[in-house]
C-alpha positions in Angstrom: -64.1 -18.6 68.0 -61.6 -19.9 65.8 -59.7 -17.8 63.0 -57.6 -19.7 61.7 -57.2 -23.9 61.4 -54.0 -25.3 61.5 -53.4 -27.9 59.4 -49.8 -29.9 58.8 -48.7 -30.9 55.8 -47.0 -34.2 54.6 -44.8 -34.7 51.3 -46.3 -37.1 49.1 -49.8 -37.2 51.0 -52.4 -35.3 49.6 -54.1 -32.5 51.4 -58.2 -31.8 51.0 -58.9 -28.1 51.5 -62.4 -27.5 50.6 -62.8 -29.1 47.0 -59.1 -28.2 46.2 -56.8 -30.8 46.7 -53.4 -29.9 47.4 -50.1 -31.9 46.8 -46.5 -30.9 48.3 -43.5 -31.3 47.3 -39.3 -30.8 48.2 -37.6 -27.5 46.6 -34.2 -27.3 46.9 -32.5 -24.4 48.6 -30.5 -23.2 51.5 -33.0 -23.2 54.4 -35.8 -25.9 54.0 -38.6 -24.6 51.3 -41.4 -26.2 49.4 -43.6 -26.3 46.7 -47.0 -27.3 46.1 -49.6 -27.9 43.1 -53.2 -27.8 43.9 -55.8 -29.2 42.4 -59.2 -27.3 41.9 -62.3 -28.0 39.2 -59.9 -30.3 36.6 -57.5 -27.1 36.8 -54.2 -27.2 38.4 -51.9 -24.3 39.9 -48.3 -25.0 40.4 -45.8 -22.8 42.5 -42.6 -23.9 42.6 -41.4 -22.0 46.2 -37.5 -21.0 46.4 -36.1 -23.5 44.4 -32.8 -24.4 42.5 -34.5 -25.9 39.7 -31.1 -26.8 37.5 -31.3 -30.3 36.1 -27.4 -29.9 35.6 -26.8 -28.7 39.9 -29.1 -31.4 41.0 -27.2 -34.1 39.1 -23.9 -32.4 39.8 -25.4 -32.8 44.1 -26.4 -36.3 43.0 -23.0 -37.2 41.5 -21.4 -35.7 44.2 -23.2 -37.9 46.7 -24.9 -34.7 48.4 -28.8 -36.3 47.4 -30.0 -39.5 46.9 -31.5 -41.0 43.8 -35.2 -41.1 45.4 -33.8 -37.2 46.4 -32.7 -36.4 43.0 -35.8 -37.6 41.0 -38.5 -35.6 43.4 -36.2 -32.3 42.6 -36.3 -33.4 38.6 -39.9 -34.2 38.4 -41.1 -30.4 38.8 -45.2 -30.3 37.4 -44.4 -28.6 34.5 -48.0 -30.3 33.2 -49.8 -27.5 35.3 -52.6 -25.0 33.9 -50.8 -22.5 35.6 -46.8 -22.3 36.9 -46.1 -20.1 39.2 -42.2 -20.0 39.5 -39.6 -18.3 41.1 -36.5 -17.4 39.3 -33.5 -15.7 41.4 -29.8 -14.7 41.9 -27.6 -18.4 41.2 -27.1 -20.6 43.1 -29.7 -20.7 45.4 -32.3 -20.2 43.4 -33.4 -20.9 39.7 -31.7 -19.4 36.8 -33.6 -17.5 34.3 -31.6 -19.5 31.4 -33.6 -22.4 33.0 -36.5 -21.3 32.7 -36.1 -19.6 29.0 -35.1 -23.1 27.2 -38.5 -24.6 28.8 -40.8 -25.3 25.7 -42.6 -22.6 24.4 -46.0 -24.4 25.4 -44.6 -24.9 28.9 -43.5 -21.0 29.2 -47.1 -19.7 28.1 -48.3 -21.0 30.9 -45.1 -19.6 33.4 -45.5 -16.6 35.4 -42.0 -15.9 37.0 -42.2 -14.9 40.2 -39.8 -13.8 43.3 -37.8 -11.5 40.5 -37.4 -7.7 39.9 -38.6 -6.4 37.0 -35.2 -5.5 35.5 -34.1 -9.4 35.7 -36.5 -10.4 33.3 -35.7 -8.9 30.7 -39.2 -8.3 27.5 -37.2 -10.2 25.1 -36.4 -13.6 27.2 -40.1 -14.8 26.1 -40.8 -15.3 29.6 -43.7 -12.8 32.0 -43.2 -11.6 35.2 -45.8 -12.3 38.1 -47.2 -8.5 38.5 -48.2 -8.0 42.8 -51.1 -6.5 43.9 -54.7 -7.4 43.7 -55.3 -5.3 41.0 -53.3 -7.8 39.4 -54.9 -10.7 40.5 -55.5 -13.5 37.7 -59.5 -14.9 37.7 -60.0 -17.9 35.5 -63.4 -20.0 35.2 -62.8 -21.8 38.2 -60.2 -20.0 40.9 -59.2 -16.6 41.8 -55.0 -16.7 42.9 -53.8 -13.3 43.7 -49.6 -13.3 44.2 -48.6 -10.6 46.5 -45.1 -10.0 47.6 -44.4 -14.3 47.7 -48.4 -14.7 49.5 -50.5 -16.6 47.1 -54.5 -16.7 47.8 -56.8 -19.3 46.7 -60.4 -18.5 47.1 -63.5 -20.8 46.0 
């Protein structure tokens, strides 16, 4: 008996888990770290993994020579567009300033839960919600049930 299935995953080729269909993509950050959005019922998840997501660094890498155009527009083209962002927001520069994520649209931020964060760096006034661990915290909508526990995310059908 089998308990888990390995499967690998490729950036830029879908992945079919169940009905959920799940697409990767390149963060950028010291060690090698990715994101993903999956796609579930017409409803989408997105989680950005630990990522400098600074338009103003990646072009300041791009100008530099350090990435690539092809590179440089994958970084840029974060699914904002998601029903639900899961995103991490850290200590600079390896990971995604706050000020980044406060100047997204308001629309854009409603649907933003920051995540890999302490409470006291996000502060009740920044118009941004924290990503609360623990099952008890778990968010259920009509279609999907994510809990985010300590960086694990579940999806369960």
């Amino acid at each position: 008996m089998t308990i888990f299935e390995f499967r690998p995953v490729s950036i830029g080729s879908p992945l079919r888990l169940r009905f959920a269909e799940f697409n990767f993509f390149y963060s950028l950050h010291t060690i090698p770290c990715i994101g993903f959005k999956v796609t579930f019922a017409g409803k989408t998840i997105a989680f950005s993994g630990d990522h400098l997501n600074d338009a103003d660094k990646i072009n300041d890498l791009h100008s530099k020579g350090v990435l690539g155009d092809g590179r440089r527009d994958e970084l840029l083209a974060f699914p904002w567009d998601a029903d639900l962002i899961l995103h991490e927001a850290g200590v600079p520069p390896v990971h995604t300033p706050l000020a980044t994520l406060k100047a997204l649209p308001e629309d854009v931020r409603k649907r933003l839960l920051v995540v890999h964060s302490a409470a006291k760096d996000v502060p009740a006034d920044s118009g941004l919600r924290r990503a609360q661990a623990g099952v008890e915290n778990s968010i259920v909508c009509a279609t999907c049930f994510v809990c985010v526990c300590s960086q694990v995310i579940w999806f369960s059908v």
